[in-house]
C-alpha positions in Angstrom: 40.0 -35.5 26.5 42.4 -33.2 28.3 43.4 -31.7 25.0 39.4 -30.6 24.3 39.1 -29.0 27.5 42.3 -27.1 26.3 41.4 -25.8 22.8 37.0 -25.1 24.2 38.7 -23.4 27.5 41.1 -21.6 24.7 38.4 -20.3 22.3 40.3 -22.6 19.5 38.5 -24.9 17.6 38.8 -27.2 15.1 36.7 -26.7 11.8 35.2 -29.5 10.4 36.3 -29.8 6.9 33.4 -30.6 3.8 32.9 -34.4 3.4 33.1 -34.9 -0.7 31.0 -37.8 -1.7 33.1 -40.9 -1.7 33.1 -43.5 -4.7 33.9 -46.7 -4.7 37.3 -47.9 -6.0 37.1 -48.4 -9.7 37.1 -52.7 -10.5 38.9 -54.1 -13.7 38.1 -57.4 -15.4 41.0 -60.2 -15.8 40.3 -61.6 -19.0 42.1 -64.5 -20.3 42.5 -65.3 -24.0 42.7 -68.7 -26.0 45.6 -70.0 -27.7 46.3 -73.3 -29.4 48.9 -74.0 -27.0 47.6 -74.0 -23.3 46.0 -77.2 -22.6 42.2 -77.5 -21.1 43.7 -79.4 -18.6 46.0 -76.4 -17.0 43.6 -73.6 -18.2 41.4 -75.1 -15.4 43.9 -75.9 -12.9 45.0 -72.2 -13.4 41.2 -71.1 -12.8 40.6 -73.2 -9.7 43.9 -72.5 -8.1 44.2 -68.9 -9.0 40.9 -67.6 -9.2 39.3 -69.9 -6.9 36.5 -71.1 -9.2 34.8 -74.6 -8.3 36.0 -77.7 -11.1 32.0 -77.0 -12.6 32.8 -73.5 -13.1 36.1 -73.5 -14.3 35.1 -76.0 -16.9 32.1 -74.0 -18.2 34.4 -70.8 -18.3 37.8 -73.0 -19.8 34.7 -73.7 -22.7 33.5 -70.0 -23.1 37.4 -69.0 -23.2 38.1 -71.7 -26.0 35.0 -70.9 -28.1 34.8 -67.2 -27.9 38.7 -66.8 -27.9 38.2 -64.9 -24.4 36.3 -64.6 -21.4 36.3 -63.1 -18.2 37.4 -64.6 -15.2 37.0 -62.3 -12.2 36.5 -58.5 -11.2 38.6 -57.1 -8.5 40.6 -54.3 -7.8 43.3 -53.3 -9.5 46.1 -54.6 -7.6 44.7 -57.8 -6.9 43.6 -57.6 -10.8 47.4 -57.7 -11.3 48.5 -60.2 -8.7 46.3 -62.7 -10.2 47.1 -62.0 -13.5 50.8 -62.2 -12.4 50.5 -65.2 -10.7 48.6 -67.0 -13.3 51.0 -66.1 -16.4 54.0 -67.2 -14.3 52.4 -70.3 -13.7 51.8 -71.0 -17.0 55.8 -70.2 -17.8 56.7 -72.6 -15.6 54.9 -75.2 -17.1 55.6 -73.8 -20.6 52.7 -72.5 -21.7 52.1 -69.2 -23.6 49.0 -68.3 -21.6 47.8 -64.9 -22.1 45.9 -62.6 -19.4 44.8 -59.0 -20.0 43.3 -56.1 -17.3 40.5 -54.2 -18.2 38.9 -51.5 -16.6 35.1 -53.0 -15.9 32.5 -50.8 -17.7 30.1 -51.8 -15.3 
């Protein structure tokens, strides 16, 4: 307070610079991708402990994954994109599975 009373008693002020339009911070997709390998069995422990899915939807989503040889299984931001995607694949190499996990930026 004392300081604003020193630059208005002054004659400095302080311009207010242009506010530019923020944008929200650009989300990417973790997709995960089949293989003949990775058992049903992990590919849904991996979504409920990792991406926090419920057993339902990480069964319908293990299904989608193993019909359509992908599927999406969350959109964040990038670095917890990456995170996950770390966590998961070194998961999978622990138990000895070739599990694959990609980022995407989402189009959406």
């Amino acid at each position: 307070m004392a300081q604003d009373n020193q630059h208005r008693q002054s004659g400095v002020g302080v311009k207010d610079k242009p506010q530019l339009p923020l944008e929200p911070p650009r989300r990417y997709r973790v997709i995960m991708l089949n293989d003949d390998v990775t058992t049903v069995d992990f590919v849904i422990a991996v979504l409920e402990q990792v991406f926090r899915k419920d057993r339902q939807e990480a069964e319908a989503l293990t299904l989608h994954i193993h019909t359509t040889g992908q599927g999406v299984v969350g959109v964040y931001s990038y670095d917890i994109a990456i995170t996950l995607k770390q966590k998961a694949v070194s998961m999978a190499r622990i138990n000895g599975f070739p599990l694959q996990l990609r980022v995407m930026p989402d189009e959406d």
